[in-house]
C-alpha positions as CSV (number, residue, x, y, z in Angstrom):
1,X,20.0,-16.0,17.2
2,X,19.8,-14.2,13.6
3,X,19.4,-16.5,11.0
4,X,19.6,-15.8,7.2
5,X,17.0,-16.2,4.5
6,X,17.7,-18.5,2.3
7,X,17.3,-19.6,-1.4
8,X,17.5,-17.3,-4.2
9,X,16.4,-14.1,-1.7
10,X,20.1,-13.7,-0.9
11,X,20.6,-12.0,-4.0
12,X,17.2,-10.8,-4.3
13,X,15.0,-8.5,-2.4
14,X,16.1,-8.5,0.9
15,X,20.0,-7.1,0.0
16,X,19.2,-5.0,-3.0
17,X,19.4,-1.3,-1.8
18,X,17.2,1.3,-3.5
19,X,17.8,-0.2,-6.3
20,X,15.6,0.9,-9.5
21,X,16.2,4.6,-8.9
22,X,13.5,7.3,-9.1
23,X,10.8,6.7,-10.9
24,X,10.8,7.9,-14.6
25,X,8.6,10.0,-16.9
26,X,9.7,9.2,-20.2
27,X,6.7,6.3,-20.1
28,X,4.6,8.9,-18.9
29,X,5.2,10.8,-21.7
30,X,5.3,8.2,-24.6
31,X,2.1,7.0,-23.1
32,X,0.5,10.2,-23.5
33,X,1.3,11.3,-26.9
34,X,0.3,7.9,-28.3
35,X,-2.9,7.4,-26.6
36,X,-3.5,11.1,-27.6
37,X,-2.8,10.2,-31.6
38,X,-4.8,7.4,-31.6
39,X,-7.7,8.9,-29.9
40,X,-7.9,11.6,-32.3
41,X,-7.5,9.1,-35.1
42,X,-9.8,7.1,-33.8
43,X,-12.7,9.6,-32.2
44,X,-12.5,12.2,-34.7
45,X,-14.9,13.3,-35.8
46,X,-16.7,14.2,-32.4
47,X,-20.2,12.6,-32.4
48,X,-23.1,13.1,-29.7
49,X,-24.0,9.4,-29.8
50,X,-26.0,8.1,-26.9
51,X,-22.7,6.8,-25.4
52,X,-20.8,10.3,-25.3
53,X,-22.2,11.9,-22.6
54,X,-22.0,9.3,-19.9
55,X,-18.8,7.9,-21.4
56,X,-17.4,12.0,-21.3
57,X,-17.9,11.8,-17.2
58,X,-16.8,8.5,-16.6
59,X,-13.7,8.6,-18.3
60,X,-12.9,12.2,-17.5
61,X,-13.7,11.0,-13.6
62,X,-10.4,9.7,-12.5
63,X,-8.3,13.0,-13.6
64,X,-7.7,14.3,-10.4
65,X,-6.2,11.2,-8.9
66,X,-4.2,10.8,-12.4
67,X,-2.8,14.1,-11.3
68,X,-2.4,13.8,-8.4
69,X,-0.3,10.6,-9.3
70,X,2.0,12.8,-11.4
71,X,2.5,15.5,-8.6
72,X,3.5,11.9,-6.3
73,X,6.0,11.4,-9.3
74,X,7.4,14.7,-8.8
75,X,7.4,14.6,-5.5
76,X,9.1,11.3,-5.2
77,X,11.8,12.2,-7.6
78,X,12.9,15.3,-5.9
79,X,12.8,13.8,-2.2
80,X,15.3,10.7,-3.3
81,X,17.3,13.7,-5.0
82,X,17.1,15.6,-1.9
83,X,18.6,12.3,0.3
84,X,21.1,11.3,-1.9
85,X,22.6,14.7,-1.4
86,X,22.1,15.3,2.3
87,X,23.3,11.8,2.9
88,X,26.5,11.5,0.1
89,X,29.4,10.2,1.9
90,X,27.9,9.6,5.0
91,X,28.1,6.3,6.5
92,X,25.6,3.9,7.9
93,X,23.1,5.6,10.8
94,X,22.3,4.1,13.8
95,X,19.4,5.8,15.6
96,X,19.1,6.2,19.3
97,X,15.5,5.7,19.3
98,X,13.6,2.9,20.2
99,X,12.2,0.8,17.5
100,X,9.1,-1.6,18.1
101,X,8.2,-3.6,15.4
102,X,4.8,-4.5,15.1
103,X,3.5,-7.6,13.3
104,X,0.1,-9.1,14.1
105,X,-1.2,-12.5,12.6
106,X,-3.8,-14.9,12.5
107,X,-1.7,-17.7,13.6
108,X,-3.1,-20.1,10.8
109,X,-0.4,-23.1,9.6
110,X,-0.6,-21.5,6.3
111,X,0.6,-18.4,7.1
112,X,3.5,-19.2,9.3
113,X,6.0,-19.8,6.3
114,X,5.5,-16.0,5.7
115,X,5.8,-15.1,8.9
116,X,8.9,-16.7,9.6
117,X,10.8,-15.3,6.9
118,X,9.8,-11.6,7.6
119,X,10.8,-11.9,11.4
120,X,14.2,-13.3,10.2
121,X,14.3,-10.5,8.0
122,X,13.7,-8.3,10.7
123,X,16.5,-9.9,13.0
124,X,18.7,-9.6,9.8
125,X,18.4,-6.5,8.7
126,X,17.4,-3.8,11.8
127,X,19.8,-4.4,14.4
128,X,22.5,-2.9,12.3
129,X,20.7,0.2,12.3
130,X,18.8,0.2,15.5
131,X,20.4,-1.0,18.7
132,X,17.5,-0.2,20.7
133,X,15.3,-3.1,19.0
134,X,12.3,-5.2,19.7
135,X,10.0,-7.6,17.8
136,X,6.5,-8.0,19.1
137,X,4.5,-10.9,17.5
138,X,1.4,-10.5,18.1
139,X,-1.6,-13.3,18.2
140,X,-4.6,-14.5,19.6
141,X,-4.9,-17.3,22.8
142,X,-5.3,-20.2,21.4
143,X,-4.3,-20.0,17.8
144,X,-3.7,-22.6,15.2
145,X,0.3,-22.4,15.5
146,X,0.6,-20.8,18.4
147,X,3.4,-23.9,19.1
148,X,5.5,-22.7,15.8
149,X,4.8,-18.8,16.6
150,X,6.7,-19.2,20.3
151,X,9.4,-21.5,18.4
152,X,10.1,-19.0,16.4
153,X,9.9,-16.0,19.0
154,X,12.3,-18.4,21.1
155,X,15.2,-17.7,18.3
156,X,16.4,-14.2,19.8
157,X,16.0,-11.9,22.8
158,X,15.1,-9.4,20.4
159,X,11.8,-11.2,20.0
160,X,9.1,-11.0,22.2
161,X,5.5,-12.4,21.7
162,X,2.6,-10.9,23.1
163,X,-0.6,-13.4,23.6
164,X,-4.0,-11.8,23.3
165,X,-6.5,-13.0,26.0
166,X,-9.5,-14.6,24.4
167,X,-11.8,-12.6,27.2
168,X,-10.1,-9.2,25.7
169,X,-12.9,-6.9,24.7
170,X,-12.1,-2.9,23.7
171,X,-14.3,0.1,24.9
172,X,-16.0,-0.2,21.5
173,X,-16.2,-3.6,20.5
174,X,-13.2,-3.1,17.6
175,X,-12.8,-7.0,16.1
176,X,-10.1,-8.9,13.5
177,X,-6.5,-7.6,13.5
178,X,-7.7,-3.8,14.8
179,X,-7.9,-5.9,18.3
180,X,-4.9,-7.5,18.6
181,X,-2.8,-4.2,17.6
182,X,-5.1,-1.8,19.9
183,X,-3.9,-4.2,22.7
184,X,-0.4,-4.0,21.9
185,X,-0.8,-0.2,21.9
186,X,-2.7,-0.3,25.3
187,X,0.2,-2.8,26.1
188,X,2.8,-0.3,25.3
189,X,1.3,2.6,27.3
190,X,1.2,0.6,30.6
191,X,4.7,0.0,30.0
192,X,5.7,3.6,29.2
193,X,6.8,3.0,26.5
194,X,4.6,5.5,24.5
195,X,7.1,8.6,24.2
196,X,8.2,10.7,22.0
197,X,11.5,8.8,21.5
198,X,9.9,5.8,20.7
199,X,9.1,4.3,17.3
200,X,6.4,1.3,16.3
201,X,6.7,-0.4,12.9
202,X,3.6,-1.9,11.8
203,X,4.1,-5.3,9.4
204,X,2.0,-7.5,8.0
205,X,3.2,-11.3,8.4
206,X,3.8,-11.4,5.3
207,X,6.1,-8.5,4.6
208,X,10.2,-8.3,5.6
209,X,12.5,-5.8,5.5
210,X,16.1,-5.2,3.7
211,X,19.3,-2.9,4.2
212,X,17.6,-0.1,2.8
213,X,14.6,-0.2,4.6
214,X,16.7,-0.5,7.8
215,X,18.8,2.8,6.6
216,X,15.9,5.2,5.1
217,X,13.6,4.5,8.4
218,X,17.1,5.4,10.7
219,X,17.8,8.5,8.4
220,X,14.2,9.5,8.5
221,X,14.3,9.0,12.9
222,X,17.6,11.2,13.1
223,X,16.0,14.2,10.6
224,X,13.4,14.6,13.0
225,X,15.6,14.5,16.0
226,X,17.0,17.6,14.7
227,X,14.2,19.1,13.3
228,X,12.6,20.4,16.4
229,X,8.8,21.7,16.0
230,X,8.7,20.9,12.3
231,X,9.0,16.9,13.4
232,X,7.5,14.6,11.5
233,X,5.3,11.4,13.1
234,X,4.5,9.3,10.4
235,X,5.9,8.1,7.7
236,X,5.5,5.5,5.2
237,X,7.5,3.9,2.5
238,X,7.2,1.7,-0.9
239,X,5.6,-2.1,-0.6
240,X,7.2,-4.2,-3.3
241,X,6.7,-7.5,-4.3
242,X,9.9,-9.7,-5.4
243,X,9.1,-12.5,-7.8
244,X,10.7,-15.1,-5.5
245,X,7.7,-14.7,-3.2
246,X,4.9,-15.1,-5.8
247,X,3.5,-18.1,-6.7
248,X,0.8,-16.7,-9.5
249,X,2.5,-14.7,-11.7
250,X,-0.9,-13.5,-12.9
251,X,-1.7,-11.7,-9.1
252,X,1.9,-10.3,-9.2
253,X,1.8,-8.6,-12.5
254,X,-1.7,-7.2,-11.2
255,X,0.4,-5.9,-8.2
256,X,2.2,-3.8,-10.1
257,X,0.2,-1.3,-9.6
258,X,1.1,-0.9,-5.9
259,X,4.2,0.2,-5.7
260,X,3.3,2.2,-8.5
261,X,0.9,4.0,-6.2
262,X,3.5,4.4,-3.6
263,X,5.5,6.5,-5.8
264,X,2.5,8.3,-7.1
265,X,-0.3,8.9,-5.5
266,X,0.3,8.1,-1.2
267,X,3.7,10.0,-2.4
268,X,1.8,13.3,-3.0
269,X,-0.5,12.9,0.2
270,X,2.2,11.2,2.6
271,X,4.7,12.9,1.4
272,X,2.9,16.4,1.9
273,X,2.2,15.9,5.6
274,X,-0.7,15.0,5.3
275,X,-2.0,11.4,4.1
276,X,-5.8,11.7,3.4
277,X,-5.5,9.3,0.5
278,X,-5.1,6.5,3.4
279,X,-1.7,4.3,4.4
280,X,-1.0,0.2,3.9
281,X,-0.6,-1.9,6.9
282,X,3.3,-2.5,6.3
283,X,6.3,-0.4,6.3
284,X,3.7,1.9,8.3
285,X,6.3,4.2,10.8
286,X,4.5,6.0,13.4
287,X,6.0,7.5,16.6
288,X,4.3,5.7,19.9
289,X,3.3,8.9,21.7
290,X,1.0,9.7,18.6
291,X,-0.2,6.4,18.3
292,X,-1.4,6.5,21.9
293,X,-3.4,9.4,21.1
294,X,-5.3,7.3,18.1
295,X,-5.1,4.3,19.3
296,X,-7.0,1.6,16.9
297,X,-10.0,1.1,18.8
298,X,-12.6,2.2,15.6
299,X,-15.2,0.0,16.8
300,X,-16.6,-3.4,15.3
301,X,-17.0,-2.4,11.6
302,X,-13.4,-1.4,11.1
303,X,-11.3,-3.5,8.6
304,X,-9.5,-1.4,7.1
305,X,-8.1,0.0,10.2
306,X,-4.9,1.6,8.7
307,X,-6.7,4.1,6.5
308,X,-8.9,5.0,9.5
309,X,-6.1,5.9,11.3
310,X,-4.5,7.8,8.5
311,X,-8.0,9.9,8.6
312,X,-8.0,10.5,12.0
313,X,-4.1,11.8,11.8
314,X,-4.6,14.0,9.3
315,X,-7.6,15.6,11.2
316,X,-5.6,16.0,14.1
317,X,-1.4,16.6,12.8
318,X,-2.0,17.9,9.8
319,X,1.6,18.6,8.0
320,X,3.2,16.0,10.0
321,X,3.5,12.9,8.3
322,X,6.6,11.9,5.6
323,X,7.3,9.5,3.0
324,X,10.7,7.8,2.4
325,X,12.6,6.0,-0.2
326,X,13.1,2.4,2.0
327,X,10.9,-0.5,0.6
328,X,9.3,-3.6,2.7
329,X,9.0,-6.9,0.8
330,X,5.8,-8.8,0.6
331,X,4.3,-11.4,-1.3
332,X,0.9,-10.9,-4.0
333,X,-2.2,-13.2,-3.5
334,X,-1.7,-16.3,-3.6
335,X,-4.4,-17.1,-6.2
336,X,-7.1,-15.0,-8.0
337,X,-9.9,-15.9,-5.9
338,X,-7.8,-14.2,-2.8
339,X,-6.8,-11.7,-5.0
340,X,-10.4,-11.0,-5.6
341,X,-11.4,-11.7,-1.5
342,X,-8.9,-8.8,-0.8
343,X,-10.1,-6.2,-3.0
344,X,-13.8,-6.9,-2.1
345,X,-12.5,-6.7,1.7
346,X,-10.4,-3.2,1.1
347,X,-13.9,-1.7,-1.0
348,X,-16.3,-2.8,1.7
349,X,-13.9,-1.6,4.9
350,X,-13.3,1.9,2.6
351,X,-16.8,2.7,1.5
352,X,-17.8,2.5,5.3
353,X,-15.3,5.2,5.9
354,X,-16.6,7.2,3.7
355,X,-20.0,7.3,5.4
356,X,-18.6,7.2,8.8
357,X,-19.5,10.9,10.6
358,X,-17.1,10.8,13.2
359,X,-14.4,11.6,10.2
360,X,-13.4,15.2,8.8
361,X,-16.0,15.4,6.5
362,X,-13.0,17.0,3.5
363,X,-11.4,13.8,4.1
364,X,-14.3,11.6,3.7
365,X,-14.8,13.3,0.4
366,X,-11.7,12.4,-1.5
367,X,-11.9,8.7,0.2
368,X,-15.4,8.5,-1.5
369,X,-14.1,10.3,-4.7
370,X,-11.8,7.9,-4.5
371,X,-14.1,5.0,-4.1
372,X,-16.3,6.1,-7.0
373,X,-13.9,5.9,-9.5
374,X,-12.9,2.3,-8.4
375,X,-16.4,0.7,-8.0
376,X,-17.7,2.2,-11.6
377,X,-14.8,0.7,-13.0
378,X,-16.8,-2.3,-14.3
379,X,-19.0,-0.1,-16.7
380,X,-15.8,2.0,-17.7
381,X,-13.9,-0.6,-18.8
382,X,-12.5,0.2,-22.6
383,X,-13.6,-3.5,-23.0
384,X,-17.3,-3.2,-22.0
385,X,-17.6,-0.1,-23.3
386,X,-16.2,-1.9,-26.8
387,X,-18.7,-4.4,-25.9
388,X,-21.7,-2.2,-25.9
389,X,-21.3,0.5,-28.5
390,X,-21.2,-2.7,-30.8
391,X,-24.6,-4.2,-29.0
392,X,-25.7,-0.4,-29.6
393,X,-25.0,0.1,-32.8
394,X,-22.9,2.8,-31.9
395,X,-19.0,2.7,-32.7
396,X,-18.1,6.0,-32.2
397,X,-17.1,6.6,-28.3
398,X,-16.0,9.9,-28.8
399,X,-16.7,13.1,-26.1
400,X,-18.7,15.4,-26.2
401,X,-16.3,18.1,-27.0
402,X,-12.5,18.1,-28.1
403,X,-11.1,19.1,-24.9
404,X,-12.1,16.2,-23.0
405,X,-9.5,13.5,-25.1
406,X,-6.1,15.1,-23.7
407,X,-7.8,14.2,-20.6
408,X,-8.6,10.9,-21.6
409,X,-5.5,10.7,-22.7
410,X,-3.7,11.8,-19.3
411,X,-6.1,8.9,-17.4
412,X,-4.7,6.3,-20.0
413,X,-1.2,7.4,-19.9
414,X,-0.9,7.2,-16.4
415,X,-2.5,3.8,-15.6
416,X,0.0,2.1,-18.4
417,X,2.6,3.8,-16.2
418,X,1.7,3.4,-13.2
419,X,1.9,-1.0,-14.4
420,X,5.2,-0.3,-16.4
421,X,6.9,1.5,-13.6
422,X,5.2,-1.0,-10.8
423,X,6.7,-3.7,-12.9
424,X,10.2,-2.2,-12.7
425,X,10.1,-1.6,-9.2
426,X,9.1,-4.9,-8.6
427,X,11.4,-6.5,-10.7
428,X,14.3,-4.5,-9.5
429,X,14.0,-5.8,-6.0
430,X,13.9,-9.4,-7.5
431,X,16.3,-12.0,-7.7
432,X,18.1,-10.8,-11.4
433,X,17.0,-6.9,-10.8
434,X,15.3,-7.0,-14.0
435,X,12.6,-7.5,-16.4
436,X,12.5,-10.5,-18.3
437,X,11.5,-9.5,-21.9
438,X,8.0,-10.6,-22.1
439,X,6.8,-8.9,-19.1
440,X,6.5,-5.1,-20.6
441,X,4.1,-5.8,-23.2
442,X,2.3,-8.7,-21.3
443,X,1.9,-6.6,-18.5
444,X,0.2,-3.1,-20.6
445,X,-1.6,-5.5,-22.7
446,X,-3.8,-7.3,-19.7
447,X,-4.3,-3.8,-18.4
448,X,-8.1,-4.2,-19.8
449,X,-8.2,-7.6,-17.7
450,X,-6.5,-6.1,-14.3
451,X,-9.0,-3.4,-14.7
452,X,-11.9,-6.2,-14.1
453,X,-9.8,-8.0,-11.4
454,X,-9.2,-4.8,-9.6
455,X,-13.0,-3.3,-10.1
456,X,-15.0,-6.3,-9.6
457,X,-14.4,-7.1,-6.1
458,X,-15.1,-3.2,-5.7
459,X,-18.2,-3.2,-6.8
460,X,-19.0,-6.5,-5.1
461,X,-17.4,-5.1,-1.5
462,X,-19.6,-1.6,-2.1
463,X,-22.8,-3.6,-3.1
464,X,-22.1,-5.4,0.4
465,X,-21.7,-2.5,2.3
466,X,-25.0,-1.1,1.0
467,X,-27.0,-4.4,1.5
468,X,-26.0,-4.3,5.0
469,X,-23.9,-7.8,4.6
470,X,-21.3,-8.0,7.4
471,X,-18.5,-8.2,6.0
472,X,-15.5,-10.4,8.2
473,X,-12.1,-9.8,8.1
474,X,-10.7,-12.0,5.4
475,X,-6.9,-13.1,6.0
476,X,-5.7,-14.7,2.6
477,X,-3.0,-17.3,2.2
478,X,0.1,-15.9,2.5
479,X,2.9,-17.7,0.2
480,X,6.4,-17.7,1.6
């Protein structure tokens, strides 16, 4: 039985189509030439202070992610272009393939609000599109509401819940949520159902799905029935967050920045064919006789087991992966001290990638590039480094030569766009599709503040790693 989701979500998230558009450069571009005017006003003349030299790397550091943000940009523009023309006039798809969605969970009471709501999202939303359906929720033996988890897989056929023995090891020990999906994939292959024609949807329990994301993901499935050789096998798309679901606004405006990346930076690598720069757990497309090639048994120090596999793909189908314009709905942290628990978690579970040798080692060099730029962001801050050059003595924080402050100005410019646009795409999938009028400036002016929310728990999750604290797999609160 499909149910629909109630309250204000009606006219909210879950039925607003790609709503927002593509996203724009015009803030790119204001950004820039006033960040670029008041640098020179302010830096000029150049000084070689004690401050200049370090403060001339670490600022300059993050310039090849900033472009390859803007190539993302690009990149995303031109591919919604690109499908609103192949698809004009054309009516709904239905694809022919098999869809399996995926969603693990910790079974907690806490969580199962969330839960619920994305599976009836699911029921809602895919059938339309994909006649060939099933749900597979997937939990441990013995979990907290395991009683509500098989209520709720009782609602429809299309539902089916998969119960992890408690005696279930893998070959190599792999722990948290890695373990539960690696034995839904082992699951899958002794069912046959790991073939070409086959699709798996990996969720979190948190995260639903709308008409859009129903359409783009059938769209994508019938391109690469027709695209022979040139097929893609993974795809991802954009993870928003509708301000129904959050219950901090703080956390959410800090979220911004996610979808932001989506249509950025994972939109130049995904979209490319080849995602080095890592994939997100939800809206995560991957066809099953791939998967059963990777599988997710990484081995007990995997937790973040989604950028793994995105490493291991690239090494092995380079050119074959895809991004599209659907969107999956989640929910931000439920409170800054989970907000912080799942940065820390992300740093920790990345930095170990980096000095994992089983990886491409080209790979591991833009994850750790990557990881650099987050876990110095403490010390980079333009309000520490405010801080100090007044505890120094120093006030001018100028480079060490002119050239450096269009690049400054380029790093600037595209972190108050990448919150400005996140903000829009977040609001447009919201109840009223919009931005109320103090969000804009609330949301550039904290940028300072959700540069020490976001860097923080890096440094903290890096400092872990290299004092050889285990780090467990932390599942926040999930608001619903």
């Amino acid at each position: 039985m499909t149910q629909t989701l109630p309250g204000p979500r009606q006219a909210g998230a879950a039925h607003r189509g790609l709503a927002g558009g593509r996203p724009g450069f015009w803030p790119l571009i204001l950004s820039y030439l006033a960040v670029v005017a008041s640098d020179l006003w302010f830096v000029y003349p150049l000084a070689t202070d004690a401050l200049s030299w370090p403060l001339t790397v670490l600022w300059t550091w993050p310039i090849i992610t900033t472009i390859t943000g803007i190539v993302g940009i690009r990149g995303t523009r031109r591919r919604l272009r690109a499908a609103e023309a192949r698809w004009s006039g054309r009516g709904p798809t239905s694809s022919p393939d098999f869809l399996i969605v995926l969603v693990p969970t910790v079974g907690r009471h806490d969580t199962y609000p969330a839960l619920k709501r994305s599976v009836l999202s699911y029921l809602e939303h895919l059938p339309a599109c994909f006649p060939r359906l099933r749900i597979d929720i997937v939990i441990d033996e013995g979990c907290e509401a395991a009683d509500r988890i098989a209520g709720l897989a009782a609602r429809s056929p299309l539902i089916r819940l998969v119960v992890v023995p408690a005696r279930y090891r893998t070959a190599n020990g792999t722990r948290f949520k890695a373990r539960v999906t690696n034995y839904a994939h082992e699951l899958r292959i002794h069912e046959h159902e790991h073939r070409d024609d086959v699709w798996v949807l990996h969720m979190d329990d948190d995260t639903g799905v709308g008409p859009d994301t129903a359409l783009t993901m059938a769209r994508f499935i019938e391109e690469q029935s027709q695209a022979g050789r040139d097929a893609k096998h993974l795809a991802q798309g954009v993870l928003t967050y509708p301000r129904e679901y959050a219950v901090n606004t703080l956390t959410w405006l800090a979220d911004s920045v996610r979808p932001a990346e989506d249509v950025g930076r994972f939109s130049a690598w995904t979209g490319s064919g080849t995602p080095r720069a890592g994939v997100h757990g939800e809206l995560l497309l991957v066809r099953a006789s791939i998967e059963a090639s990777i599988g997710w048994d990484f081995g007990p120090r995997s937790i973040v087991e989604d950028a793994q596999f995105a490493l291991i793909f690239s090494a092995r189908y380079k050119g074959r992966s895809a991004w599209f314009g659907g969107r999956c709905y989640g929910a931000s942290p439920a409170s800054l001290r989970d907000f912080v628990r799942q940065r820390e978690r992300w740093s920790w579970g990345l930095t170990a990638l980096v000095f994992n040798r089983s990886l491409q080692l080209r790979n591991r060099l833009l994850l750790g590039y990557s990881v650099v730029s987050w876990v110095v962001g403490p010390i980079t801050n333009v309000s520490v480094v405010m801080l100090l050059s007044i505890l120094v003595a120093e006030r001018n924080t100028s480079p060490v030569a002119l050239f450096i402050i269009p690049l400054w100005a380029l790093n600037m410019a595209y972190t108050i766009w990448m919150y400005w646009e996140g903000l829009r795409l977040n609001a447009a999938v919201s109840g009223d599709g919009r931005r109320r009028w103090w969000e804009p400036p609330v949301v550039i002016l904290l940028i300072p503040v959700f540069g020490m929310m976001e860097s923080i728990p890096g440094l903290r999750g890096f400092m872990k790693f290299a004092q050889h604290t285990e780090h467990k797999f932390t599942v926040i609160r999930k608001p619903s």
